[in-house]
ZAMARGU-4260 file (C-alpha; in steps of 0.2 Angstrom, whole numbers, plus 5000, padded with zeros to 4 digits):
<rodrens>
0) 5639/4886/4252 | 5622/4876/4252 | 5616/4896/4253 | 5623/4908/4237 | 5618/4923/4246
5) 5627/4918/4263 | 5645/4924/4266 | 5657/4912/4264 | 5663/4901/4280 | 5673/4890/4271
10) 5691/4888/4269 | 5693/4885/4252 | 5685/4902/4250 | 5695/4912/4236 | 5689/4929/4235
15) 5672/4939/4236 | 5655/4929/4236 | 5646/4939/4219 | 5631/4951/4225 | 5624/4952/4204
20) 5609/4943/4200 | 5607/4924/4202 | 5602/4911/4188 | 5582/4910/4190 | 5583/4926/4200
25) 5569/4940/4192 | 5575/4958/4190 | 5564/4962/4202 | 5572/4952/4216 | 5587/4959/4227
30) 5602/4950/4229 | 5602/4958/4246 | 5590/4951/4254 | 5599/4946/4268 | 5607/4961/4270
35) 5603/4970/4284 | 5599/4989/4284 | 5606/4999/4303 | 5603/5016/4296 | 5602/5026/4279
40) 5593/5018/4264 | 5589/5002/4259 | 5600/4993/4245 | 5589/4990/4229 | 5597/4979/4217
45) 5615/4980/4221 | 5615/4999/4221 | 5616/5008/4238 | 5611/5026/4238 | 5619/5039/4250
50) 5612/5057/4255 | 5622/5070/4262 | 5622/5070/4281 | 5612/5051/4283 | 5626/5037/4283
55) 5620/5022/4273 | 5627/5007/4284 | 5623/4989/4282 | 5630/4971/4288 | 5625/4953/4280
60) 5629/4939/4288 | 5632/4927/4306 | 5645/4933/4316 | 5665/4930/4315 | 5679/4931/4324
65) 5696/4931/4315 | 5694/4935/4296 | 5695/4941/4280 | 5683/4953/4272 | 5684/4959/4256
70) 5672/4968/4245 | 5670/4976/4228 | 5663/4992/4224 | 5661/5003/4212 | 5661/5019/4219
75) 5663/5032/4200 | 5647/5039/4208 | 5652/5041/4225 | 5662/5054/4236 | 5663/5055/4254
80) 5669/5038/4266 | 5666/5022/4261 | 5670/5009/4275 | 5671/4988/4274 | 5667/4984/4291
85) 5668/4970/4301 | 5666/4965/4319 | 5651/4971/4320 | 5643/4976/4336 | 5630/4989/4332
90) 5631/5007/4321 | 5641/5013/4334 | 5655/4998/4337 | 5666/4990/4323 | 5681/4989/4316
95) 5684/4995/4296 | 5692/4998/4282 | 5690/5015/4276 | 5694/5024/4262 | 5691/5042/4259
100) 5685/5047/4244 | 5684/5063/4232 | 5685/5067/4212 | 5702/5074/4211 | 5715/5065/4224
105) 5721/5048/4224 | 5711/5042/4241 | 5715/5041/4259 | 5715/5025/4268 | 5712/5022/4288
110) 5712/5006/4297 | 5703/5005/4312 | 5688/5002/4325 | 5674/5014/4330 | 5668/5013/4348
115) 5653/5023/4354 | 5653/5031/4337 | 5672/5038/4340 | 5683/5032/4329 | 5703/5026/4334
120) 5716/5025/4319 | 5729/5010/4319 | 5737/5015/4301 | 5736/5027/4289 | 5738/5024/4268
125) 5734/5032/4250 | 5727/5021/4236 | 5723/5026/4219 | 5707/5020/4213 | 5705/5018/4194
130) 5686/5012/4190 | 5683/4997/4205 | 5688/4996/4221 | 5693/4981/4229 | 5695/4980/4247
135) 5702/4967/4260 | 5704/4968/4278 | 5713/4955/4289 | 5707/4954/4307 | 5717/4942/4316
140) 5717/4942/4336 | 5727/4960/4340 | 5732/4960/4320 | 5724/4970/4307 | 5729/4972/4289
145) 5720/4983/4273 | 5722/4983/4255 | 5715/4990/4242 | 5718/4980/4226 | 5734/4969/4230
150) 5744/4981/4238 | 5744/4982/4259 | 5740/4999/4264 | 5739/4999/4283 | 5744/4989/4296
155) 5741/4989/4314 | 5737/4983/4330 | 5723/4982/4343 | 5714/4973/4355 | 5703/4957/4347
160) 5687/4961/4344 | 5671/4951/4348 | 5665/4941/4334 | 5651/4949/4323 | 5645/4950/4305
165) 5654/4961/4292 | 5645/4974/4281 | 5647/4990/4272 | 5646/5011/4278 | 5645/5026/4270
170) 5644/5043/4273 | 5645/5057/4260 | 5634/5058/4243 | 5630/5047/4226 | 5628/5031/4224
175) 5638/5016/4227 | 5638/4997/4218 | 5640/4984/4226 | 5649/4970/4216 | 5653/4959/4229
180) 5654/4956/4250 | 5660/4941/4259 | 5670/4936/4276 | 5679/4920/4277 | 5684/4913/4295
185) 5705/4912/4296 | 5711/4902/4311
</rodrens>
C-alpha cells in the first residue's frame, strides 16, 4: 500500500503489516500514528501500557466487512486479557479474539462478539504461548475462526457483523508490544 502504516486491503496480503519503525522515521516518531486510542493510554512507540482496572483499547484503520486479522504481540510483560478485535463499533460492540493470560498456565482462548459491553462466547480453546503471540481471526458472513500460531483454536458461528476497523483490547496489568496489526478483506 501507497500508505505503510495503513492496514492492508489488498489480496496479495501475506501476513501482518510491521508496526517497528520505518526507514527515515526518527525515534521520536510513533508508528501508531493512525492508531486510534477509545480508552486507556496512549501507544508510545510500539509499547502499549496497561493499568489495573482501566482497559487499554485501540482500533487503526477504515472499516471492513469479511476478514482476516492478525497481530503480533508480545505479551512476556503482560497478564490479564488481551483481545484482537475486529468489527469495530465503539468500546462497547465488536467481535474478538481473546486470549487470557497469566504467568503460570498455558492460556485460555474465547472467540466471540461484545455488545453493550456483554460479552457472548461462540468457542472456547487453550494455546500455549512460548515468547510472541500471533494471533489470527477469520470473520466471514456468520463464520468465525481463531488461531493462535498455526493451529485453529475456536470455531463458531454468529450473525455478520457490520463492517468496522479492527484493533487491539486489554484489560489486566504490564505492558504489551506491539509487533504487528493488520486486516485484509476476504470475499
Amino acid at each position: 500500500p501507497a500508505d505503510a502504516h495503513a492496514v492492508r486491503h489488498d489480496h496479495d496480503a501475506h501476513g501482518a503489516e510491521p508496526l517497528g519503525q520505518d526507514e527515515g522515521q526518527t525515534p521520536t516518531e510513533s508508528a501508531f500514528a493512525d492508531v486510534r486510542s477509545l480508552s486507556g493510554r496512549a501507544i508510545e512507540g510500539d509499547v502499549l501500557t496497561v493499568e489495573q482496572g482501566r482497559p487499554s483499547f485501540v482500533v487503526r484503520g477504515e472499516a471492513v466487512g469479511d476478514l482476516e486479522a492478525s497481530a503480533r504481540l508480545d505479551l512476556s510483560g503482560f497478564t490479564g486479557t488481551a483481545m484482537l478485535v475486529h468489527h469495530v463499533a465503539d468500546a462497547q460492540n465488536y467481535d474478538f479474539l481473546a486470549l487470557d493470560v497469566s504467568p503460570s498456565a498455558p492460556a485460555q482462548v474465547r472467540l466471540g462478539r461484545a455488545r453493550s459491553g456483554q460479552f457472548t462466547v461462540f468457542d472456547r480453546g487453550e494455546a500455549a504461548l512460548d515468547g510472541e503471540a500471533d494471533l489470527r481471526a477469520y470473520a466471514v458472513g456468520t463464520h468465525f475462526r481463531g488461531y493462535v500460531g498455526a493451529e485453529q483454536v475456536a470455531h463458531g458461528h454468529g450473525d455478520p457483523a457490520p463492517a468496522g476497523p479492527v484493533g487491539l483490547r486489554f484489560d489486566g496489568q504490564g505492558s504489551v508490544r506491539v509487533l504487528a496489526l493488520s486486516a485484509t478483506p476476504v470475499r
